[in-house]
N, C-alpha and C positions, 0 to 999 in steps of 0.2 A: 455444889457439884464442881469438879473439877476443870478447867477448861481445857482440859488436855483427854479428858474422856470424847474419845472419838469415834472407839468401837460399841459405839450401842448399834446393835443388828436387829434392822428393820427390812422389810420388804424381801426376804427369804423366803423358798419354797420349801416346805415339811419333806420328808422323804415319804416316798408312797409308797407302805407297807402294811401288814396286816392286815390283807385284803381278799378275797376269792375272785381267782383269772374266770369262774366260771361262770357266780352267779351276774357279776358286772358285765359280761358281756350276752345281751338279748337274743343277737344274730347268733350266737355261737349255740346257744340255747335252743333256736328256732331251727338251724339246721342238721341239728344228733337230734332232734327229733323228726322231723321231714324227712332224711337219709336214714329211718328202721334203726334207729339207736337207743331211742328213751330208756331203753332196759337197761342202759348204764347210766343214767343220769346222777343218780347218787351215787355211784363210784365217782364219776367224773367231779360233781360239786365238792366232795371228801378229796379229792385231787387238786382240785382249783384252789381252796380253801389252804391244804398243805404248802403245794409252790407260791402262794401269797406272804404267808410269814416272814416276818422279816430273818429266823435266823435261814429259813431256805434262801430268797434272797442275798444276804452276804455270802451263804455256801457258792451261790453263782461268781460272786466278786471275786472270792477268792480263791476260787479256784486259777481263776485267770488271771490274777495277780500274782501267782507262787505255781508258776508252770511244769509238766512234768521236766523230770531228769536222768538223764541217760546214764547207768551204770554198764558200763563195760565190762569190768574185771573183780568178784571180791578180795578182801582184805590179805588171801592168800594165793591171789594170783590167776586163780578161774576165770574162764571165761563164764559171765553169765549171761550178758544183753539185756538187762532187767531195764523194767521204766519204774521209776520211783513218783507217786503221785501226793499233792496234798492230801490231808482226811478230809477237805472240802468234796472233793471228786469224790470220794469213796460215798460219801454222803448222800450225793445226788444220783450216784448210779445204785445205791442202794433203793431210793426213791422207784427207777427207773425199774428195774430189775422184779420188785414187790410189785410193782403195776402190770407187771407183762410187756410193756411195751416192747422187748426184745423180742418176745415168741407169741405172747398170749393166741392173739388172731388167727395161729396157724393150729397151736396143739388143739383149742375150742374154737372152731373154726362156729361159732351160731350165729345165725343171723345178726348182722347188726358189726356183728364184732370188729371190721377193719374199719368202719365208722367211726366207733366209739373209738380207737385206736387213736386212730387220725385226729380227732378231737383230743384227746390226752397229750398226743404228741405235739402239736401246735400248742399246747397252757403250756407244756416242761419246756419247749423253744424258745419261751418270752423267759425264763430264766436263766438259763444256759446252754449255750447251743453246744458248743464244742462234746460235752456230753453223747449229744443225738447221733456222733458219726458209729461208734461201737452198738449204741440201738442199732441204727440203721441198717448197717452191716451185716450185726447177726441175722435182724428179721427178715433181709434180704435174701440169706444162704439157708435158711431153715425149709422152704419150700422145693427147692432143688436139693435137701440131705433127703429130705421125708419121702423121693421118690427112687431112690437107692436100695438096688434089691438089696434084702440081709444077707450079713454078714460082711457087706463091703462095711470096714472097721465097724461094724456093732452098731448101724446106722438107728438100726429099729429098736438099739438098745442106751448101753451107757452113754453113747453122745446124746441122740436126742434128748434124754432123761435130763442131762443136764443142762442142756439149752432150752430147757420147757421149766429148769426150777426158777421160782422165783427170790432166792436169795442170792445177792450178788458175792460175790466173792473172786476178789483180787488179789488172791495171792499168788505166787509164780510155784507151780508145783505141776505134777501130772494129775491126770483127769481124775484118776481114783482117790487123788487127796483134798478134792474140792467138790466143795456144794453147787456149785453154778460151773458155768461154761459161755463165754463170747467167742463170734467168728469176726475175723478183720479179711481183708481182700487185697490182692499182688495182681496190679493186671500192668501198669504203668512202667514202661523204660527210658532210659532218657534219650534214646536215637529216634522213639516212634511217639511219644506223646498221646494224643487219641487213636495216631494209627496203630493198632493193637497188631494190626496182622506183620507189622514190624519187630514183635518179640523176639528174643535172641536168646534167652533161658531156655535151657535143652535140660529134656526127663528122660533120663536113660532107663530100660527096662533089668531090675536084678532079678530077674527068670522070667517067668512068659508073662508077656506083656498083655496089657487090655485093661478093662475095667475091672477093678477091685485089685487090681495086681500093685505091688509095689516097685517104686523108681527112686533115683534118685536125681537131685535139679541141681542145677547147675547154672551161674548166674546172676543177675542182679534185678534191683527194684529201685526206680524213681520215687515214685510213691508207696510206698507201704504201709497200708490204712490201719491202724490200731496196732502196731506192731507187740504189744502186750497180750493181745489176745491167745486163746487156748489153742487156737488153730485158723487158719487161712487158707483161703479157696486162690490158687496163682494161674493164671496161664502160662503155659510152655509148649514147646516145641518137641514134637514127636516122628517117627516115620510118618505116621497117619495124616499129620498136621498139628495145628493147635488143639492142645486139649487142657482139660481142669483137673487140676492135682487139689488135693486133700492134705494138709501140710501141717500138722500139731506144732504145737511151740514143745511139745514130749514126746519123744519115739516111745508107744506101746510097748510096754516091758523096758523100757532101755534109759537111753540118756535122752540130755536136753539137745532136741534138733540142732541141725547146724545151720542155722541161720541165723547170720552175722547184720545185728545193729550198725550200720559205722556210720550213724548220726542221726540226731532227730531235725528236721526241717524247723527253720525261724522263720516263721508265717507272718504277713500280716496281722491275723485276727484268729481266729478259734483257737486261741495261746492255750486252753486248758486240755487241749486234745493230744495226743502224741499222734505225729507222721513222722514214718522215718525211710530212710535209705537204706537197702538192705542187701546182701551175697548171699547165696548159697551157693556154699561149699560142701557139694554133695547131700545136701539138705533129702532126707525122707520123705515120700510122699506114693499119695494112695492115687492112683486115676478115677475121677466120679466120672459119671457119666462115658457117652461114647466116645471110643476113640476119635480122634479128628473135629470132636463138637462142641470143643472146650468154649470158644467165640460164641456160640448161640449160647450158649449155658450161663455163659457171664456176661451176656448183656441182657439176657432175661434175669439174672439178678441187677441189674443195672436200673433197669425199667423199674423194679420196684425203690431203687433205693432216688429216683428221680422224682416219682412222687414225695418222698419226703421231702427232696430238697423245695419243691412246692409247698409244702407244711411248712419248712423250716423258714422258709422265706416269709411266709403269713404271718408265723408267730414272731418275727423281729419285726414287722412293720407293725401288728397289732400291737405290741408290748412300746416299740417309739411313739404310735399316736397316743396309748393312754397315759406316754410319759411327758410328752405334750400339752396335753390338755389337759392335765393334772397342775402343770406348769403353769400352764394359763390360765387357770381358775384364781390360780392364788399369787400369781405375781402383776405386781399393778404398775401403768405406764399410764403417762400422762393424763394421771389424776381416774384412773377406774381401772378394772382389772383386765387381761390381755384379751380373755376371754367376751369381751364386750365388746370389741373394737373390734368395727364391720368387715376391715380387712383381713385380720386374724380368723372371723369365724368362717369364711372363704375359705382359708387354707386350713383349717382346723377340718372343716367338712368335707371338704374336696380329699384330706389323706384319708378322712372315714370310709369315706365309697370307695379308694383304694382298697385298704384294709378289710371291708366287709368284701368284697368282688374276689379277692384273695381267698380266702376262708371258704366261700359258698364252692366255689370251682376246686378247689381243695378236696372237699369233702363232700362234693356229686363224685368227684372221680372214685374217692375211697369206694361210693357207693356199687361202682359198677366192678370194683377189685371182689367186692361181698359178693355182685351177683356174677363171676368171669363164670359160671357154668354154660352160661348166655353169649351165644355166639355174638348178636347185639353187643353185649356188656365189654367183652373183650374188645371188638371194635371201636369200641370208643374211650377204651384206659390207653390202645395202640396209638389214636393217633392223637388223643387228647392228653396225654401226660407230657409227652417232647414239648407239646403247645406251651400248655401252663408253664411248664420249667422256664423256657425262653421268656415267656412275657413277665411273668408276676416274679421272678428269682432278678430282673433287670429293673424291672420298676420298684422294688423293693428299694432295693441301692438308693435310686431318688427321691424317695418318699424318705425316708429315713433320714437323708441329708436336710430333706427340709423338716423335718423333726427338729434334728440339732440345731436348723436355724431360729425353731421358735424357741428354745432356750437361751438365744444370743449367746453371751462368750461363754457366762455357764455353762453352756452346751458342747465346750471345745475342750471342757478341763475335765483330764482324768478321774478327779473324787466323783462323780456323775456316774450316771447311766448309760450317755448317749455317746459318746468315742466309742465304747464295748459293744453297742448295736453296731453304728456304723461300722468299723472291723472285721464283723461277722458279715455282714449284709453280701459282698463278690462273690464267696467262695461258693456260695449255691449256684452261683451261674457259672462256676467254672468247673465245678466237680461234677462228675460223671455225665461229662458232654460239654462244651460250651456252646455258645449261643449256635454258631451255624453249624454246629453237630446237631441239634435240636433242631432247625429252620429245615433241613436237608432231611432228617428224620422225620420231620411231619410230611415233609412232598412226597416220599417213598411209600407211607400207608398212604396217603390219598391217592397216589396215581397206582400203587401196586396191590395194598392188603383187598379183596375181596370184601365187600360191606362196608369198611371205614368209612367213604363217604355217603351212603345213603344213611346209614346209623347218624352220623353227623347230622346229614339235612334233616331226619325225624328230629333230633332233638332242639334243631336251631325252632322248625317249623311249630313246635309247640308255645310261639312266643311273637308269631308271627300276625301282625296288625295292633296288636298291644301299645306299638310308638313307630311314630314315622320316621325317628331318627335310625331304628333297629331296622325296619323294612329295608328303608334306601340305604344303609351299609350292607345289608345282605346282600342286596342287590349285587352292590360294588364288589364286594368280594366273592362272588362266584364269577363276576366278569374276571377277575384279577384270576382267579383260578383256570379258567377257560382257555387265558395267553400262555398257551402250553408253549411256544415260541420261547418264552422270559421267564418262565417256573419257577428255574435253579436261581436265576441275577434274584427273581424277588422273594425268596423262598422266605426270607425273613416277615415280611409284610405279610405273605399267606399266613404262616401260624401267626405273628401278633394279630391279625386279623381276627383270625379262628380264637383263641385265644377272648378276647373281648366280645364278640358275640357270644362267644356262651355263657361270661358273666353277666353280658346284659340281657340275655335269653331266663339263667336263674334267677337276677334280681328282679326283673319284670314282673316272672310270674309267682315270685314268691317274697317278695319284699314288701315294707310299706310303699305307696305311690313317690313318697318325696326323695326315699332316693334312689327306685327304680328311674324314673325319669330325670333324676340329676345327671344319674348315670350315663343312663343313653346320651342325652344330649351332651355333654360334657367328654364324652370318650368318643363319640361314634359319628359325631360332624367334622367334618374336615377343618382342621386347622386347630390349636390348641398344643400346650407344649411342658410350660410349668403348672405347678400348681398352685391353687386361687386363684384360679379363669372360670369359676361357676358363674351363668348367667342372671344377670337382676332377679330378683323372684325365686330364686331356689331358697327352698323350705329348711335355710341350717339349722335350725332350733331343732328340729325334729331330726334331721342327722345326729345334731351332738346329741339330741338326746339317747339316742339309740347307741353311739360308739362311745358312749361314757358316761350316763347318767348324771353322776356328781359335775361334771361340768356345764349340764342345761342353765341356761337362765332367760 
């Protein structure tokens, strides 16, 4: 042998592919069936199974390695605004698209079905998130088109049809030359940020004005979510007030709207996504809904696209811990594997009971979107989804980083998995609300919505005596609620609050014991801050066994 042979490669981690997100995980299993979902379970397994593949996987890499690209002008001078995407993207929204996750849950509204969604949506998250905003998006604008008398643009007809098909199709054309249809969203300007009521885009009326009548806008956009898409729902400025335009990327019969791209945003992280900055220069547009109620309309599409960012959040921390603990099964330190070593199985366990607490409170909320016909049910998507957002879109972030730390430096270098997690991990908590939009949001339905908190106390109360660590926090936090004096300073604390007792309310009563009560005790005692602070005697064998089987030992 040569003595200059240096690179023999030992003590490397396999890449973790060809695998099902669905059947690996037990909790995810245990809760589509507990939330009225079984009846998709084989879809879902056939789903899980798909996004495990390794070439699905590199479709996720690569997409976010070869980012979309802004054309401005073709080759003779037009203006187009086209986004030009890899075939990676193409790939994964085809995925996306054939599953429903854009519409399904609305056109076959059956039992079960925004469950099953939410489950699908959190497996295609752990592979590429940038993805999920044009899901998001449209599934968020489909329940506000679908209550659109007819004829306001053919709502009950050629739109829906094509936001209910499930072939994807990206090409830049008018509606009648394509098989599918996405909606993207204009609410954001840069003088008002979240304050919406700050908009400055003005929709002029070209003959009688109101609902279903046509306008045109005038103006710009900060943000402009999927700017490729078929069409976008924008707030503007009216006599009336704020209202919701209807806005095609194609004037009906006519030309390509005039809504001008002048640039795609260089983000952080969801690199495979286009956002862009946008003008309208007299852009077309249809008024949905009531004049003046454009604000309610699009923050009740908001509401729903915040639950996702709850899913979206679960599925990048689910997807870092099993890339963690994939890691640590098979990379070996000081003489045995990571996975062995008492400290490691701490923080390996302690991000599982993140990660499952995520998931369960994920998809109770789906649960009660299934039953909103339920004054109850609505009550508690109102003041339970801002919750979740805030806590688990924040904790995500942290858990994630200590993900990266259990790959050490491998886990800072781009050929990896875990920079592309972390990346994504902020932008849930800063999209559609950030944190104390969500904290102020949840103090408004408890001290204002009608039922919010009695629906609350029934559901904490069904978990109540099960741990003493869950009692005496309930306790604390209805006194924390009580100090109406300091609401707003601790608004943040009430939902993180609210927030974790209801994961340790579902874990209690529907978990195994070892990490229901890891849980309580480890989230719901005062004091405690990183992760691997789980108390002597916490049962990790039986955590890892449940957040990743292949890493028990």
């Amino acid at each position: 042998m040569s003595p200059f042979a240096t690179h023999a490669v030992s003590n490397q981690v396999p890449p973790l592919e060809d695998y099902s997100l669905y059947e690996t995980d037990p909790a995810l299993r245990e809760a589509v069936k507990r939330e009225g979902a079984q009846a998709w379970a084989a879809d879902l397994a056939a789903h899980g199974a798909w996004l495990g593949r390794a070439q699905t996987l590199e479709a996720g890499a690569q997409a976010n390695r070869c980012p979309p690209r802004l054309l401005s002008y073709d080759r003779y001078g037009h203006r187009i605004d086209r986004i030009e995407f890899h075939p990676s993207w193409n790939l994964l929204m085809g995925g996306i698209v054939a599953r429903g996750l854009h519409s399904r849950a609305w056109a076959q509204p059956e039992p079960g079905a925004q469950v099953a969604r939410a489950a699908a949506y959190l497996m295609q998250g752990q592979v590429e998130a940038g993805t999920l905003c044009p899901t998001t998006m449209t599934f968020a604008a489909v329940p506000l088109l679908q209550r659109e008398p007819a004829g306001v643009i053919d709502f009950g007809g050629q739109w829906l049809t094509a936001l209910y098909s499930r072939e994807f199709d990206g090409a830049d054309a008018p509606l009648t030359a394509k098989r599918g249809a996405l909606i993207g969203m204009g609410l954001t300007e840069k003088q008002g940020g979240s304050d919406l009521r700050a908009v400055t885009t003005r929709a002029t009326p070209l003959g009688v004005p109101g609902r279903g009548r046509a306008y045109h806008l005038v103006g710009h956009k900060w943000f402009f979510s999927v700017p490729q898409s078929d069409a976008h729902l924008v707030l503007a400025q009216t006599d009336e007030g704020l209202s919701c335009f209807f806005v095609p990327r194609w004037i009906p019969d006519g030309p390509r709207n005039a809504v001008r791209v002048r640039r795609l945003k260089d983000k952080l992280g969801n690199c495979s996504n286009a956002s862009g900055e946008v003008e309208f220069e007299d852009a077309w547009g249809v008024m949905v809904g009531e004049p003046g109620r454009g604000l309610t309309m699009l923050l009740e599409m908001a509401a729903t696209t915040r639950l996702d960012c709850v899913l979206g959040s679960a599925a990048l921390l689910r997807q870092a811990l099993v890339q963690s603990a994939h890691h640590a099964r098979h990379r070996q330190a000081f003489g045995k594997p990571l996975i062995e070593q008492p400290l490691m199985r701490n923080v390996l366990a302690d991000l599982a009971l993140e990660s499952e607490a995520a998931m369960v409170l994920g998809l109770r909320l789906a649960r009660a979107v299934d039953q909103r016909a339920d004054a109850e049910a609505r009550a508690l998507v109102r003041v339970g989804t801002p919750a979740a957002k805030l806590w688990v879109c924040k904790r995500a972030i942290a858990a994630v980083a200590e993900c990266m730390e259990v790959w050490g430096g491998n886990g800072y270098v781009e050929e990896g998995p875990m920079p592309r997690l972390y990346r994504e991990t902020p932008v849930n908590s800063i999209w559609e609300g950030s944190g104390n939009v969500m904290a102020l949001d949840v103090l408004r339905a408890l001290q204002r919505e009608e039922g919010a908190l009695p629906a609350l106390e029934r559901e904490f109360a069904q978990a109540r005596g099960l741990s003493q660590d869950y009692d005496d926090a309930l306790v604390r936090w209805q006194a924390l609620l009580a100090d109406g004096a300091h609401a707003e300073f601790q608004a943040r604390r009430i939902a993180a609050g609210l927030a974790q007792l209801w994961q340790a309310a579902l874990l209690l009563r529907h978990a195994p014991p070892a990490i229901a009560q890891a849980f309580a005790s480890s989230r719901l005692r005062e004091g405690g801050g990183v992760f691997g602070e789980l108390a002597a005697g916490a049962d990790t064998q039986a955590i890892l066994a449940r957040a990743w089987p292949a890493a028990a030992c």
